[in-house]
N, C-alpha and C positions, 0 to 999 in steps of 0.2 A: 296647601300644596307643600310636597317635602320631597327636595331631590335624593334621590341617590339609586347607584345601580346605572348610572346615565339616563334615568328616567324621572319625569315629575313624575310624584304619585299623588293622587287624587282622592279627598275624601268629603262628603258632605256632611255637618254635622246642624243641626237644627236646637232647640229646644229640647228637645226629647231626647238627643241621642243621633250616633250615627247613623246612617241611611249607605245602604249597599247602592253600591253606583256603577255605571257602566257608560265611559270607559272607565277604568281603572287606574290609569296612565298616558301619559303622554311623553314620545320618545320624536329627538331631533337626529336623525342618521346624519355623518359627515360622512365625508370622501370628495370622489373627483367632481360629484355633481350637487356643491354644498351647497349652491343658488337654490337650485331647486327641492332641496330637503328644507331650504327653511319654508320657502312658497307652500309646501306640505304642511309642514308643522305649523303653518299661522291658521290653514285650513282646517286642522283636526282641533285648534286651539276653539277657531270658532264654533266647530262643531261641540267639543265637549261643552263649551259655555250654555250654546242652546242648548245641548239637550241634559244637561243640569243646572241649567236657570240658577244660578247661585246669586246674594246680593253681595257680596265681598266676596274677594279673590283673597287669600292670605299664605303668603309665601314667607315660610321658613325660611329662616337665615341658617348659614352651615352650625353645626358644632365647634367651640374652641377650640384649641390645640388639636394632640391627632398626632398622624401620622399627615406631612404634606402633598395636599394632591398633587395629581399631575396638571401642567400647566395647559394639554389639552381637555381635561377631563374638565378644566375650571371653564375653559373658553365655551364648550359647549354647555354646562351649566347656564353660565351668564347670561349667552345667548339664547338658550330655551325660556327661562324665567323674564327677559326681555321682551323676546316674542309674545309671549302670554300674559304679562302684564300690558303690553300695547292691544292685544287682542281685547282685555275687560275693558281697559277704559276706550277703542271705538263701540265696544258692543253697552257703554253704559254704568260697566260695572264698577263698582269699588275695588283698590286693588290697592293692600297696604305690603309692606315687608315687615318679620316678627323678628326680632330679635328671639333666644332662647333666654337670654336673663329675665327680659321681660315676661317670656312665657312661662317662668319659672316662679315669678313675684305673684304674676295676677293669679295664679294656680296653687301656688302657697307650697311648692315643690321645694326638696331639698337641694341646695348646690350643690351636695356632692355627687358624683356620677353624670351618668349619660343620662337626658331626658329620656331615651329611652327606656332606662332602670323603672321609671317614674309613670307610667304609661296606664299598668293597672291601676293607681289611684286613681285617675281620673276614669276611666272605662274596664270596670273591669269583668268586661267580656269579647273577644275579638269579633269585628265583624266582618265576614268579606274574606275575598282572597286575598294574597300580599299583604297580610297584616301588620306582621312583625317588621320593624327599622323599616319599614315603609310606609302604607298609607294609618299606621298607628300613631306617628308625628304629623302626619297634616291634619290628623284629626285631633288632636291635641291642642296643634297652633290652631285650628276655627273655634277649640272651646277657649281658649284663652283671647281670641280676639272677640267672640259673645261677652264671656265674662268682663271684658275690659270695655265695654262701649258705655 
């Protein structure tokens, strides 16, 4: 899983390679009625889980440095990536956090740039919609937590 956009983006990646998946994403809406967008988004959490059976969860850590977010943009992060690591471990599942240095060691990636720069060495062919700076790092962090186990 690798946030951004205000969304986790979602990818499965196996042995073989990616797997096109649906959903694609998962999005926590805030506002006046933010009780009940999370009671939502713990529901779509569950759902995504069943209906892509995954045995680990792995959740991307942000990028260094940057430009800094906003301090809403982090709350709903935190809280999305919360929700849905409490979602995998009731539903069973394994749920780690990835650092990117780490993903960058077990991958043999260079430190300079964005992981993103680094994307076609590991895959190099897109799969799926939302590819690019989205579900192209979660699928990166699932081969670097493969690679690492």
């Amino acid at each position: 899983m690798n946030a951004a956009g205000g969304k986790l983006w979602l990818c499965l990646v196996d042995d073989n390679g990616v797997l096109e998946t649906e959903p694609t994403c998962l999005e926590l809406r805030d506002g006046p009625d933010a009780g009940y967008a999370i009671v939502a988004f713990r529901d779509e959490c569950v759902h995504a889980l069943t209906a892509l059976s995954p045995n680990r969860v792995v959740i991307l850590d942000m990028e260094p440095g940057g430009r800094v977010p906003k301090v809403a943009d982090m709350r709903t992060r935190f809280t999305a990536e919360a929700l849905l690591a409490s979602c995998a471990v009731d539903a069973g599942v394994t749920c780690v956090r990835l650092a990117r240095a780490t993903l960058r060691s077990r991958l043999g990636l260079p430190r300079k740039g964005a992981v993103a720069d680094h994307v076609a060495s590991v895959f190099d062919t897109p799969v799926g919609k939302y590819w690019t700076k989205k579900r192209d790092l979660a699928a990166v962090a699932a081969r670097a937590e493969i690679v690492g186990e």
